[in-house]
PyMOL Python script that loads the backbone (N, CA, C, O; Angstrom):
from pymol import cmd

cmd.read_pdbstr("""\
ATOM      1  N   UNK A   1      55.195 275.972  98.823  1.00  0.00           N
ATOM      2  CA  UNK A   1      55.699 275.364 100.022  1.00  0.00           C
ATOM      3  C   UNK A   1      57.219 275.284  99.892  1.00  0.00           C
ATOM      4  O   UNK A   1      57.711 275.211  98.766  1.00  0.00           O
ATOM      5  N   UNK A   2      57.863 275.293 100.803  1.00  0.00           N
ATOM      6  CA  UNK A   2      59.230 275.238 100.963  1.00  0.00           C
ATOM      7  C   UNK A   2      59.756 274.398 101.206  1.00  0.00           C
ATOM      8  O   UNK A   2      59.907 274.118 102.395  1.00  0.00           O
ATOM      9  N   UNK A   3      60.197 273.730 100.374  1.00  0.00           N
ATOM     10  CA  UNK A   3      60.696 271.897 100.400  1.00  0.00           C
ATOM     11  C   UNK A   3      61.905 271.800 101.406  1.00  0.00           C
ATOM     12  O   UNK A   3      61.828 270.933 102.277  1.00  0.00           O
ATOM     13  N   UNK A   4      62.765 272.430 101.372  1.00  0.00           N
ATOM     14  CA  UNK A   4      64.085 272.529 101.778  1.00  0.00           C
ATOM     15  C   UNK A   4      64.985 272.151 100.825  1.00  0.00           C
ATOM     16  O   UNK A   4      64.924 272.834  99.803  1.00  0.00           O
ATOM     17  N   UNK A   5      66.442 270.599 100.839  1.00  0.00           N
ATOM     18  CA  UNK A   5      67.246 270.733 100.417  1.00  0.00           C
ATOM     19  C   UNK A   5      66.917 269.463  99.030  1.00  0.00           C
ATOM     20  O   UNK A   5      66.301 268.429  99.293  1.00  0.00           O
ATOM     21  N   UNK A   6      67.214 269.635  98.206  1.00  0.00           N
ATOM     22  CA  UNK A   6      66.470 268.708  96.944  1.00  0.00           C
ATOM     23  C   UNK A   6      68.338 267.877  96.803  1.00  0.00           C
ATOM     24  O   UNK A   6      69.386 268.158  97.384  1.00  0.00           O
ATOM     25  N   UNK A   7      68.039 266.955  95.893  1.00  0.00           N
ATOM     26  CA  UNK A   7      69.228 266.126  95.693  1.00  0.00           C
ATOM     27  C   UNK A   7      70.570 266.893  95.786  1.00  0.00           C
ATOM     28  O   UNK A   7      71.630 266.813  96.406  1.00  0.00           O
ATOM     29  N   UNK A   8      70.048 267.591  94.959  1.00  0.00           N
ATOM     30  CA  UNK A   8      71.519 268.413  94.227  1.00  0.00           C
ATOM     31  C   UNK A   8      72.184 269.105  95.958  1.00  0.00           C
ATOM     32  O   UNK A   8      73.399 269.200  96.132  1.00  0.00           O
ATOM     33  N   UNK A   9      71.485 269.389  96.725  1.00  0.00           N
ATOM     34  CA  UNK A   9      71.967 270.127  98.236  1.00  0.00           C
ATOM     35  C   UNK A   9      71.213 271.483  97.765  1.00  0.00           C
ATOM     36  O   UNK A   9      72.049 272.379  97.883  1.00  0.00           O
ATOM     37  N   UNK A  10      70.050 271.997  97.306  1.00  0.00           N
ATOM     38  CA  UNK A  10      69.420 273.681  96.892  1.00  0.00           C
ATOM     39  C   UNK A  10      68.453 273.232  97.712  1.00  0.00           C
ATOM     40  O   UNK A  10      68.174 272.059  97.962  1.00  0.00           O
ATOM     41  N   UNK A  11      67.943 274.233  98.128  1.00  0.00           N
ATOM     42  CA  UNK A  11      66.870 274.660  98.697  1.00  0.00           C
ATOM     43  C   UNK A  11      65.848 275.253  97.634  1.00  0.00           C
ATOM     44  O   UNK A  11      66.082 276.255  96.959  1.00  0.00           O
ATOM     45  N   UNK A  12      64.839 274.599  97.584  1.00  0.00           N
ATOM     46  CA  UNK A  12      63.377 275.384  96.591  1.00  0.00           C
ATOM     47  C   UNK A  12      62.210 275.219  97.091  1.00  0.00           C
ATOM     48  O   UNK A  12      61.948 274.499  98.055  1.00  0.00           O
ATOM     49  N   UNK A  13      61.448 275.878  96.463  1.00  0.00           N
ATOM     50  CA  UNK A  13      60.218 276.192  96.731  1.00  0.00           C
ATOM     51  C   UNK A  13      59.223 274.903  95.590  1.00  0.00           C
ATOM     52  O   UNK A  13      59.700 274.377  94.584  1.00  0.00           O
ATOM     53  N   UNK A  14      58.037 274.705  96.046  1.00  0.00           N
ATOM     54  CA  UNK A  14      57.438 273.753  95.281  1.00  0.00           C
ATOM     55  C   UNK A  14      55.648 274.369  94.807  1.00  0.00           C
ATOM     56  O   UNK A  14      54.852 274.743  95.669  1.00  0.00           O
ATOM     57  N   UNK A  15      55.420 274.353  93.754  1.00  0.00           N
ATOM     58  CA  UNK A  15      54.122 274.540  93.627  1.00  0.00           C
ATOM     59  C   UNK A  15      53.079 273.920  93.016  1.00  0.00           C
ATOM     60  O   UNK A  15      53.205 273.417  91.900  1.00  0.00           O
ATOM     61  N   UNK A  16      52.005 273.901  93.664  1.00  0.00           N
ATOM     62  CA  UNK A  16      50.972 273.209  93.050  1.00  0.00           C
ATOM     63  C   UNK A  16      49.609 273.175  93.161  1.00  0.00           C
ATOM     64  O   UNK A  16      48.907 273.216  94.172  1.00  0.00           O
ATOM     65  N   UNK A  17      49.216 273.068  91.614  1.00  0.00           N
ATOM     66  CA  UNK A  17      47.348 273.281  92.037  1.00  0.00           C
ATOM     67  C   UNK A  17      47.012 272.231  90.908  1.00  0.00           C
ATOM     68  O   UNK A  17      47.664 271.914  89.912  1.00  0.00           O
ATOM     69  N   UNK A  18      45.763 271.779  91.384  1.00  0.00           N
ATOM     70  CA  UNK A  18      44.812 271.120  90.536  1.00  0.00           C
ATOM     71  C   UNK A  18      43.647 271.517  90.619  1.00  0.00           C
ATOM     72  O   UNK A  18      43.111 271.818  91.685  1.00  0.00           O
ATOM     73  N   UNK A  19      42.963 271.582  89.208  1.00  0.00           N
ATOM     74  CA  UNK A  19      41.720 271.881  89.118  1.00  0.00           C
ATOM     75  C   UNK A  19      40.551 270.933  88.490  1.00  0.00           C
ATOM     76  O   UNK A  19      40.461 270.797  87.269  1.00  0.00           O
ATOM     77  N   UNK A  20      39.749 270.350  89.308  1.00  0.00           N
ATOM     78  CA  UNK A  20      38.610 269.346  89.044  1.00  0.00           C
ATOM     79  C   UNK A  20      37.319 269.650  88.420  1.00  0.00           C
ATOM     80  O   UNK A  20      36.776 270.753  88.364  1.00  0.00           O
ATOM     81  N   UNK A  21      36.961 268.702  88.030  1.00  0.00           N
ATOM     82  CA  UNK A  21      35.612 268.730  87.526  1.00  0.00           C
ATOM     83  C   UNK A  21      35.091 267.233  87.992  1.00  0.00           C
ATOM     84  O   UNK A  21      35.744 266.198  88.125  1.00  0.00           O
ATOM     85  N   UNK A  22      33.746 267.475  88.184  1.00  0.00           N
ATOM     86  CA  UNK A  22      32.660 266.336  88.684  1.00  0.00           C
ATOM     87  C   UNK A  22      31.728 266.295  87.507  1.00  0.00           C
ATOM     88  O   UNK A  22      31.607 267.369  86.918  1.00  0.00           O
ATOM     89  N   UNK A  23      31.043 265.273  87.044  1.00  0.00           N
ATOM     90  CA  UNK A  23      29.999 265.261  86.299  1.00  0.00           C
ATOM     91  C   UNK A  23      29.253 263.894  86.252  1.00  0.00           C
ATOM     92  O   UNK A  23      29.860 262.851  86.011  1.00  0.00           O
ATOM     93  N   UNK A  24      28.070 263.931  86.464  1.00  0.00           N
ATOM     94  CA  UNK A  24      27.452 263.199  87.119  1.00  0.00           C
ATOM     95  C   UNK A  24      26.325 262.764  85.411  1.00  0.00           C
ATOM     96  O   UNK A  24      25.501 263.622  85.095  1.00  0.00           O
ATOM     97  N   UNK A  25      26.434 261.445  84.498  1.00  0.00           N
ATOM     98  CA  UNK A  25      26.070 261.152  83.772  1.00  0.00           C
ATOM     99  C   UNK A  25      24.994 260.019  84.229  1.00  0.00           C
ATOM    100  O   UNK A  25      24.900 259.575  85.373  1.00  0.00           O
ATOM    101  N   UNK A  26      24.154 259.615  83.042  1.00  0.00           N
ATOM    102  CA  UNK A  26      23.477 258.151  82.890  1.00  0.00           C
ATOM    103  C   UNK A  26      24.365 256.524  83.248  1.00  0.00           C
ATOM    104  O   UNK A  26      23.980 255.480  83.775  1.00  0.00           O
ATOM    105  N   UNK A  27      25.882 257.028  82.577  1.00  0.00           N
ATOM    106  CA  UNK A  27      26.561 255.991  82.963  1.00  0.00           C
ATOM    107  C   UNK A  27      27.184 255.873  84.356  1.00  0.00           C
ATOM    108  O   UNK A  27      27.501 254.787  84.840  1.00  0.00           O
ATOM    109  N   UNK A  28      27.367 257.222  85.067  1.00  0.00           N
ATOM    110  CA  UNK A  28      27.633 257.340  86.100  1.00  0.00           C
ATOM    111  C   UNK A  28      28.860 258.516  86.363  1.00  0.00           C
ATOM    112  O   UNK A  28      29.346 259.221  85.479  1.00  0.00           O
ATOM    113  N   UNK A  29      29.204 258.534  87.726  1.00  0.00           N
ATOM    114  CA  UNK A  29      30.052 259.554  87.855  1.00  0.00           C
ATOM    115  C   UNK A  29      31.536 259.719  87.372  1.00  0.00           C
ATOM    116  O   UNK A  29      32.270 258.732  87.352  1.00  0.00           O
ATOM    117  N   UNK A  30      31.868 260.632  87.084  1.00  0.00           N
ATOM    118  CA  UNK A  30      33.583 261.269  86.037  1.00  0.00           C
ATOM    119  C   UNK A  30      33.983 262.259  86.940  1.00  0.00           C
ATOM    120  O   UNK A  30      33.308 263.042  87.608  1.00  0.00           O
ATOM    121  N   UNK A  31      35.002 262.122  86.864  1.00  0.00           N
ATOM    122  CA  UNK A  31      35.777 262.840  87.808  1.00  0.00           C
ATOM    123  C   UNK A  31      37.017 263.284  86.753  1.00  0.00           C
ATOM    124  O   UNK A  31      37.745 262.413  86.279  1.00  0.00           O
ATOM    125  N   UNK A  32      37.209 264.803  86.400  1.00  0.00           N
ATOM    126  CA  UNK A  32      38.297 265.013  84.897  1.00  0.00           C
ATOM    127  C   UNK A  32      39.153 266.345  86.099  1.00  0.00           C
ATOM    128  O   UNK A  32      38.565 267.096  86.877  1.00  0.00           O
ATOM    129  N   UNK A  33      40.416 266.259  85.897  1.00  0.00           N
ATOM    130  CA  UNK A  33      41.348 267.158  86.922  1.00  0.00           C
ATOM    131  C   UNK A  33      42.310 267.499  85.901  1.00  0.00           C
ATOM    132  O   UNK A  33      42.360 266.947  84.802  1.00  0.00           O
ATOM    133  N   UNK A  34      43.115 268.476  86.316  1.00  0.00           N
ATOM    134  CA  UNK A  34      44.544 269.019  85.570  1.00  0.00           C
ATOM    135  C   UNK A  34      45.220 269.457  86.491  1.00  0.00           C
ATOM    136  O   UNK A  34      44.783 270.358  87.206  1.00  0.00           O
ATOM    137  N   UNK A  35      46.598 268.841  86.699  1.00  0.00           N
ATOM    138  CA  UNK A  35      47.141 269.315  87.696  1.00  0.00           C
ATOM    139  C   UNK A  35      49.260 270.021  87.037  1.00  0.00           C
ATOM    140  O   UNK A  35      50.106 269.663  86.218  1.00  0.00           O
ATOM    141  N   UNK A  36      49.117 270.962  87.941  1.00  0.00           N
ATOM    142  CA  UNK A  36      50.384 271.697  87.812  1.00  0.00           C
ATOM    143  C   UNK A  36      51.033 271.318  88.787  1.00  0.00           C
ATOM    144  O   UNK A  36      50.506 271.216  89.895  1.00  0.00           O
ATOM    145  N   UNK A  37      52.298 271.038  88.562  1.00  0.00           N
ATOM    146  CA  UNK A  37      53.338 271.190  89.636  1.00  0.00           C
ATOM    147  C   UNK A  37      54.835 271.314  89.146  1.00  0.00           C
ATOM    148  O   UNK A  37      55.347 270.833  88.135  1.00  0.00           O
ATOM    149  N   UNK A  38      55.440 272.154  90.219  1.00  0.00           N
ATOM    150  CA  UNK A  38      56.574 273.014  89.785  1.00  0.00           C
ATOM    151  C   UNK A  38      57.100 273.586  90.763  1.00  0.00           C
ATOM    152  O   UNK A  38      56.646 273.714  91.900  1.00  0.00           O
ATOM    153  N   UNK A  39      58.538 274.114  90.131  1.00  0.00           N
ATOM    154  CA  UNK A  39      59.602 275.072  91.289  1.00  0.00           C
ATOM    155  C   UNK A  39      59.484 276.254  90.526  1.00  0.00           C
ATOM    156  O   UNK A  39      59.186 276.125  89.339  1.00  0.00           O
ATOM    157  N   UNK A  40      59.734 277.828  91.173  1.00  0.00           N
ATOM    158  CA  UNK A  40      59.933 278.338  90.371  1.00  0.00           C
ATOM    159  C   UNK A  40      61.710 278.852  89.886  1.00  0.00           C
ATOM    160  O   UNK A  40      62.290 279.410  88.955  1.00  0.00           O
ATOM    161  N   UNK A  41      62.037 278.168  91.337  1.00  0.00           N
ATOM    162  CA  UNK A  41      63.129 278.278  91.499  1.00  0.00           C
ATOM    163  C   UNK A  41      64.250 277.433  90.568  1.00  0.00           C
ATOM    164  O   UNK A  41      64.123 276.255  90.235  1.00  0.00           O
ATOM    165  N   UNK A  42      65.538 278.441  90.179  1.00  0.00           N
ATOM    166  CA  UNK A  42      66.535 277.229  89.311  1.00  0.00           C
ATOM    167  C   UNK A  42      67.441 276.603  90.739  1.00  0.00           C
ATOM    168  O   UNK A  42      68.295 276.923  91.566  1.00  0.00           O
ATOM    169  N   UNK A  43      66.879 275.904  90.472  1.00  0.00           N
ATOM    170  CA  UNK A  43      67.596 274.554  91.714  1.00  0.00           C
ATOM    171  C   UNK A  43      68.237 273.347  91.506  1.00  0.00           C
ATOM    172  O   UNK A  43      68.971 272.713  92.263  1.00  0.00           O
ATOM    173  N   UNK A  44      67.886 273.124  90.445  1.00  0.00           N
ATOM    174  CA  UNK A  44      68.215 271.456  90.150  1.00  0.00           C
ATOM    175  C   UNK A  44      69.175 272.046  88.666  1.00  0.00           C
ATOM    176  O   UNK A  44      69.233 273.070  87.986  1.00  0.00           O
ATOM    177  N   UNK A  45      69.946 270.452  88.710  1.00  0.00           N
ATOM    178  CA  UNK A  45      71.319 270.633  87.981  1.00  0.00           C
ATOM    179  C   UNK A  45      70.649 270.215  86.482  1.00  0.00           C
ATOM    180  O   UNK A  45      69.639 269.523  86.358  1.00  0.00           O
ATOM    181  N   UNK A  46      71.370 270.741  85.470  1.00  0.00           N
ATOM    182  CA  UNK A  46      70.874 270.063  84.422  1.00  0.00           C
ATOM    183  C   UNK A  46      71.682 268.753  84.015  1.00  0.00           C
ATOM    184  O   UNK A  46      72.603 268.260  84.666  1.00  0.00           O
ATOM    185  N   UNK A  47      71.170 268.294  82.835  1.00  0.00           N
ATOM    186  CA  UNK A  47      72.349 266.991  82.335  1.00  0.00           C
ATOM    187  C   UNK A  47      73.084 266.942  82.301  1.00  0.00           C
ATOM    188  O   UNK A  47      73.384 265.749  82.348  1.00  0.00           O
ATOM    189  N   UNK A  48      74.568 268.015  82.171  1.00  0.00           N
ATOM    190  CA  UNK A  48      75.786 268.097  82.280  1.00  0.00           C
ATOM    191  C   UNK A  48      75.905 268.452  83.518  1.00  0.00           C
ATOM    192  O   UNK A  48      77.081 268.670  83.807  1.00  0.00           O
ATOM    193  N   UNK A  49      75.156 268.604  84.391  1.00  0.00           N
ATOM    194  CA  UNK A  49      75.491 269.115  85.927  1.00  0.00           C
ATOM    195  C   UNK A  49      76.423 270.957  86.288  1.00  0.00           C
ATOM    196  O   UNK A  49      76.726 271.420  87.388  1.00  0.00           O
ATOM    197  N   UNK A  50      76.600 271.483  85.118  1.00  0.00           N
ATOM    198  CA  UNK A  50      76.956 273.050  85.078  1.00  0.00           C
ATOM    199  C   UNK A  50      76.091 274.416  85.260  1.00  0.00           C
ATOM    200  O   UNK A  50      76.363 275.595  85.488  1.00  0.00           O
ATOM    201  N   UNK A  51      75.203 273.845  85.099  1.00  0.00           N
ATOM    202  CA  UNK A  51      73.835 275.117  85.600  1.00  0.00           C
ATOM    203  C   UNK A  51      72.589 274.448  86.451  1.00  0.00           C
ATOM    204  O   UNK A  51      72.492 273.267  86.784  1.00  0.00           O
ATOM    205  N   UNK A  52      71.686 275.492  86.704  1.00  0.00           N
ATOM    206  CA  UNK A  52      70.634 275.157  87.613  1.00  0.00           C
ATOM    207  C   UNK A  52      69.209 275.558  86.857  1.00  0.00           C
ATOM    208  O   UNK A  52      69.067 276.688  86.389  1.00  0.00           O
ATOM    209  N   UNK A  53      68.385 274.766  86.788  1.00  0.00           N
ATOM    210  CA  UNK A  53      67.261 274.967  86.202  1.00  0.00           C
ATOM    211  C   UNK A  53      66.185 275.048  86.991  1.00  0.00           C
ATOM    212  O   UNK A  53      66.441 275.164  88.190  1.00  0.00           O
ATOM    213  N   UNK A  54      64.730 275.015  86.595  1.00  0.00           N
ATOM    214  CA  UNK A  54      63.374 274.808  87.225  1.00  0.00           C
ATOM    215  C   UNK A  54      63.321 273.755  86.653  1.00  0.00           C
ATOM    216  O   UNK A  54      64.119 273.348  85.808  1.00  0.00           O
ATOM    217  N   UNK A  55      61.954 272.974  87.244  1.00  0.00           N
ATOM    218  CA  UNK A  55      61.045 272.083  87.038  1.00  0.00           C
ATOM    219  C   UNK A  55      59.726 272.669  87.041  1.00  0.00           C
ATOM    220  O   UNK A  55      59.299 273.665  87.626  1.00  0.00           O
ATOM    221  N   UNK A  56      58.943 271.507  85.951  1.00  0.00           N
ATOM    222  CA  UNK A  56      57.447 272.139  86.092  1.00  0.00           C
ATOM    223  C   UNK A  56      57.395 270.789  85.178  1.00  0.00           C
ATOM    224  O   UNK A  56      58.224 270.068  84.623  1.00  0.00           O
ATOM    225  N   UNK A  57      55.266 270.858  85.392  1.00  0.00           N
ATOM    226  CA  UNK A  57      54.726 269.147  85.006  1.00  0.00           C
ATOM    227  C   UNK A  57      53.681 269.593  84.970  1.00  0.00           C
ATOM    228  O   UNK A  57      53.379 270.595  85.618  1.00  0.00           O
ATOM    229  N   UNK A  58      52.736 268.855  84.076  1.00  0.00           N
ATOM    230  CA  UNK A  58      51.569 269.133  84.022  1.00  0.00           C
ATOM    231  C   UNK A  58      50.822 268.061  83.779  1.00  0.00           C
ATOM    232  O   UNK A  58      50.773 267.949  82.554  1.00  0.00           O
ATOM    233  N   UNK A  59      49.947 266.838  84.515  1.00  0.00           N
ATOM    234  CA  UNK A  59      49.332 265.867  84.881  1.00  0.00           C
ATOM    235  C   UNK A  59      47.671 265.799  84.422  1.00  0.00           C
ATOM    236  O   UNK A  59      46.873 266.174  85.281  1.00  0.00           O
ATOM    237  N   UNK A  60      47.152 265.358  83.168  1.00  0.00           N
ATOM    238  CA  UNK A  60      45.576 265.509  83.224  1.00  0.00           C
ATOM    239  C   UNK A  60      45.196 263.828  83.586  1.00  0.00           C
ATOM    240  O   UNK A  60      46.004 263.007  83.154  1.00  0.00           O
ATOM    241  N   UNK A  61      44.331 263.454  84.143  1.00  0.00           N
ATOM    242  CA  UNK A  61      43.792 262.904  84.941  1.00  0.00           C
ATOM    243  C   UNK A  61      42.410 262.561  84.651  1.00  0.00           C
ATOM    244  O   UNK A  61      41.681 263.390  85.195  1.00  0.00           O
ATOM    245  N   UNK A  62      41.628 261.519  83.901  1.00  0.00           N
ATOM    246  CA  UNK A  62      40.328 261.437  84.161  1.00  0.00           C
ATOM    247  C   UNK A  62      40.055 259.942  84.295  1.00  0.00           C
ATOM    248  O   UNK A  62      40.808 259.070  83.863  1.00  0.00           O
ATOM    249  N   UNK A  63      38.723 259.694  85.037  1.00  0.00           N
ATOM    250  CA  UNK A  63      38.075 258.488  85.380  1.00  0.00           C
ATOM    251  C   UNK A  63      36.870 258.520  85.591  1.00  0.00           C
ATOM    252  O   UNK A  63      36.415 259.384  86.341  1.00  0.00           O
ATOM    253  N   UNK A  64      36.076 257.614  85.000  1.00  0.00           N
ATOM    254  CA  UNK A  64      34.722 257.514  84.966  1.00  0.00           C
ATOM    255  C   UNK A  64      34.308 256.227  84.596  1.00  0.00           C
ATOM    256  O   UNK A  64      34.764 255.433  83.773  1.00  0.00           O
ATOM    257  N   UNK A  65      32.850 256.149  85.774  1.00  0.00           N
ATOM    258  CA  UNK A  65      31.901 255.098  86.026  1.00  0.00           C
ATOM    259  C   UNK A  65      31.562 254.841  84.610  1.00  0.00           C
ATOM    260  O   UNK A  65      31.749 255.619  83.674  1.00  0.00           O
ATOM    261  N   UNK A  66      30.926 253.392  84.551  1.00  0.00           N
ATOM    262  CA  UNK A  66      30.274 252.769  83.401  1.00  0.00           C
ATOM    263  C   UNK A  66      29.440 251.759  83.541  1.00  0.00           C
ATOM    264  O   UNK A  66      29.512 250.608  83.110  1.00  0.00           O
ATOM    265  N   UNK A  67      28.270 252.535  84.482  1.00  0.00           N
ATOM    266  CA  UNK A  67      27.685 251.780  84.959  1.00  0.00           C
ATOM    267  C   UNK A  67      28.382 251.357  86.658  1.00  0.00           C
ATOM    268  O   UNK A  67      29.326 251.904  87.228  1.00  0.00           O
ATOM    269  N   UNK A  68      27.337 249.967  87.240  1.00  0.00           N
ATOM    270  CA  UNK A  68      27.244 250.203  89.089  1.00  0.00           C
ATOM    271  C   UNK A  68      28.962 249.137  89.071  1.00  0.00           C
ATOM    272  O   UNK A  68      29.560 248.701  90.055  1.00  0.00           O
ATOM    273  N   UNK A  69      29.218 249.045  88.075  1.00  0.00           N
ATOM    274  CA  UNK A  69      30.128 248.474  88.817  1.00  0.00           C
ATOM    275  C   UNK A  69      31.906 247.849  87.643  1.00  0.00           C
ATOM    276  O   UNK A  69      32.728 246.933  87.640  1.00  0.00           O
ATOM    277  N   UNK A  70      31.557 249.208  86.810  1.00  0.00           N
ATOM    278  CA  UNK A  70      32.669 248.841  86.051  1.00  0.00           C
ATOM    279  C   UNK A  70      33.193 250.750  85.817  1.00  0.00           C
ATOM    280  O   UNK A  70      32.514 251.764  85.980  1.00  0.00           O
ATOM    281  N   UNK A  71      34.413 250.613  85.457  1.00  0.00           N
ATOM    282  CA  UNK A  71      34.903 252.018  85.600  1.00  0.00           C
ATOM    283  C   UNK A  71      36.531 251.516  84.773  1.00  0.00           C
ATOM    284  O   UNK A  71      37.172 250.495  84.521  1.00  0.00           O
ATOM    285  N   UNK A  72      36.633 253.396  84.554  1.00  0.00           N
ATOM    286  CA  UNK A  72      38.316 253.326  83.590  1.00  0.00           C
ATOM    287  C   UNK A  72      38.461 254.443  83.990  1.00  0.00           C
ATOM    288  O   UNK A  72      37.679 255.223  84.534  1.00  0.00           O
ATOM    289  N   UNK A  73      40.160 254.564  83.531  1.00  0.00           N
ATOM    290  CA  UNK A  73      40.563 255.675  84.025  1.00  0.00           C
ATOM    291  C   UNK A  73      41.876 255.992  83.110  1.00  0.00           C
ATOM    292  O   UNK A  73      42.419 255.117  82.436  1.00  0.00           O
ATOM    293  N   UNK A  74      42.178 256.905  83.147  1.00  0.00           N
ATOM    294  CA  UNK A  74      43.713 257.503  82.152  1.00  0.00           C
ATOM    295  C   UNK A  74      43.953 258.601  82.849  1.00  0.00           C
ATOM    296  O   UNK A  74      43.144 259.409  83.304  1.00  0.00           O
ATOM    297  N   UNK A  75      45.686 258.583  82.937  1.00  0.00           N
ATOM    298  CA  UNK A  75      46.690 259.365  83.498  1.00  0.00           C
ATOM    299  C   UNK A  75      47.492 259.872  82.310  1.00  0.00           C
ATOM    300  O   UNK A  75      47.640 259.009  81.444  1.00  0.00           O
ATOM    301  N   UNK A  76      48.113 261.187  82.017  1.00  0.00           N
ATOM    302  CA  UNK A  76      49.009 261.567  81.122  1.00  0.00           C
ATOM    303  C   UNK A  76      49.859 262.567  81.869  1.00  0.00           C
ATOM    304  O   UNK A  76      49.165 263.129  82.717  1.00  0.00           O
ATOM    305  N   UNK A  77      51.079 262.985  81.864  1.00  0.00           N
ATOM    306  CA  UNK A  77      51.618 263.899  82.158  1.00  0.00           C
ATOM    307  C   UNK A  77      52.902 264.685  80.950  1.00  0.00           C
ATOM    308  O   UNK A  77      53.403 264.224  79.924  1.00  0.00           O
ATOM    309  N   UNK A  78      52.968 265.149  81.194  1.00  0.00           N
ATOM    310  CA  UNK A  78      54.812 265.890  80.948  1.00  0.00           C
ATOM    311  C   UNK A  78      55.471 266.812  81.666  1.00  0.00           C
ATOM    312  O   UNK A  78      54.852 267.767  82.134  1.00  0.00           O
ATOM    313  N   UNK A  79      56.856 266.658  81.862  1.00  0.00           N
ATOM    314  CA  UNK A  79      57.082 267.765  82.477  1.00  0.00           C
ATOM    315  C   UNK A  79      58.643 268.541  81.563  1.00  0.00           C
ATOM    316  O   UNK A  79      59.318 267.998  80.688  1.00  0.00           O
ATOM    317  N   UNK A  80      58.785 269.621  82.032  1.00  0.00           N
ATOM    318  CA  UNK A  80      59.911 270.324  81.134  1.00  0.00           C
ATOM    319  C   UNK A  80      61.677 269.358  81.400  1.00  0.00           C
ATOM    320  O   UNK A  80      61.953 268.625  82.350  1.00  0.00           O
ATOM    321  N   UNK A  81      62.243 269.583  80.651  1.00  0.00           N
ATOM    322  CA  UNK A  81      63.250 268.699  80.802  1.00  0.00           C
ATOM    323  C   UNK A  81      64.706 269.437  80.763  1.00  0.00           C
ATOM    324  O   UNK A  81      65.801 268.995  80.415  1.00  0.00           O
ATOM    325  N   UNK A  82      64.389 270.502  81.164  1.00  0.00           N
ATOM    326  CA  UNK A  82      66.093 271.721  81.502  1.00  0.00           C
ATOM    327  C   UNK A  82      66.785 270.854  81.860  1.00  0.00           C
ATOM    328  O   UNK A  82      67.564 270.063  81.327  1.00  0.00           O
ATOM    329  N   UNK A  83      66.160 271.228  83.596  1.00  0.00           N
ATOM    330  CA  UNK A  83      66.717 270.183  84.733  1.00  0.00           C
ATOM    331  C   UNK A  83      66.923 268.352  84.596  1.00  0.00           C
ATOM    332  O   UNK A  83      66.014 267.691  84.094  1.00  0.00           O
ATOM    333  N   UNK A  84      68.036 267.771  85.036  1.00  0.00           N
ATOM    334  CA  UNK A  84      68.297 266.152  84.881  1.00  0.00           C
ATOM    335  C   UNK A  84      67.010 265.775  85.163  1.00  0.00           C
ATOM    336  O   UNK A  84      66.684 266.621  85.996  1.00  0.00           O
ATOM    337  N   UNK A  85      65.947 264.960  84.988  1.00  0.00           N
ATOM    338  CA  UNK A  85      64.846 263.966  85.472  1.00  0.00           C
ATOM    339  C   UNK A  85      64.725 262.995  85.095  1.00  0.00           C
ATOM    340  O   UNK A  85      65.206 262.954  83.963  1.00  0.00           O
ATOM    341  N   UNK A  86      64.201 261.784  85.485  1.00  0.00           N
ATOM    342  CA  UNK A  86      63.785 260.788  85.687  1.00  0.00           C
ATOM    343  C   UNK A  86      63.177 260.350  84.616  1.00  0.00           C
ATOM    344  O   UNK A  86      63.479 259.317  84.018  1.00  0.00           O
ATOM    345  N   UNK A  87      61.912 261.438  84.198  1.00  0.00           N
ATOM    346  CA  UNK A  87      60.974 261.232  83.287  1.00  0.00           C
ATOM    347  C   UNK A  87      60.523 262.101  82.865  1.00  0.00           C
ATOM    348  O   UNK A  87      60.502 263.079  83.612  1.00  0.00           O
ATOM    349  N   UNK A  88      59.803 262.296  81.212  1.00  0.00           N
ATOM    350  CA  UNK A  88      59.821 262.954  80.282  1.00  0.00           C
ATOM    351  C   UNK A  88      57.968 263.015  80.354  1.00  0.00           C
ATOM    352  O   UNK A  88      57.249 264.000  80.517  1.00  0.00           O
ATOM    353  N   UNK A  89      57.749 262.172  80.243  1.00  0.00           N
ATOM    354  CA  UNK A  89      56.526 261.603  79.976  1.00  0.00           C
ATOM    355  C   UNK A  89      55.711 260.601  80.754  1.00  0.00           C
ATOM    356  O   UNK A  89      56.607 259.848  81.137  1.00  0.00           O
ATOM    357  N   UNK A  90      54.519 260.079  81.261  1.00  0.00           N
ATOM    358  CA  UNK A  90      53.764 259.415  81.537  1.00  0.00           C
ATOM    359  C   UNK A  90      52.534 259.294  81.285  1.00  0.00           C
ATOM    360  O   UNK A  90      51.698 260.167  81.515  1.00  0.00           O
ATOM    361  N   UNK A  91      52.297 258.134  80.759  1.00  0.00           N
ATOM    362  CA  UNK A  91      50.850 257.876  80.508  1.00  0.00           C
ATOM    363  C   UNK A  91      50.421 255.995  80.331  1.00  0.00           C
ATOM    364  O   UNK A  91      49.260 255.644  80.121  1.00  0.00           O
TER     365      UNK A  91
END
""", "prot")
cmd.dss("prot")
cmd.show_as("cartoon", "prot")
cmd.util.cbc("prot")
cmd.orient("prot")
């Protein structure tokens, strides 16, 4: 998709897919995903602000029932760190 103009004033492109899984246990239903997202474009400034880099991240994702009425869940990500960002890591 074509974002348009990102902080820096560039124009990029944005991409992204996730891929799921369902699984349906004794304790109950899980839901496990991996998701990509990214430019492929060098758009964004790096830490010294003298060149232009990509971005890209990669997000796994799962949650599951434990029983009718209790449930957990965990988030992790990273993404590459050329380009200036925010964040390195989440979980």
């Amino acid at each position: 998709m074509n974002i348009g103009e990102n902080d820096d004033g560039n124009n990029f492109t944005f991409l992204g897919v996730q891929l799921g899984y369902t699984l349906n246990t004794a304790m109950g239903e899980g839901n496990y995903r991996v998701t990509y997202e990214g430019s492929p474009n060098s758009a964004f400034s790096d830490p010294s602000g003298t060149r232009l880099e990509t971005r890209h991240a990669v997000i796994i994702s799962f949650d599951q029932q434990f029983g009718d009425i209790i449930g957990g869940w965990i988030r992790c990500g990273t993404q590459t760190d050329d380009a200036a960002i925010n964040y390195k890591s989440i979980y």
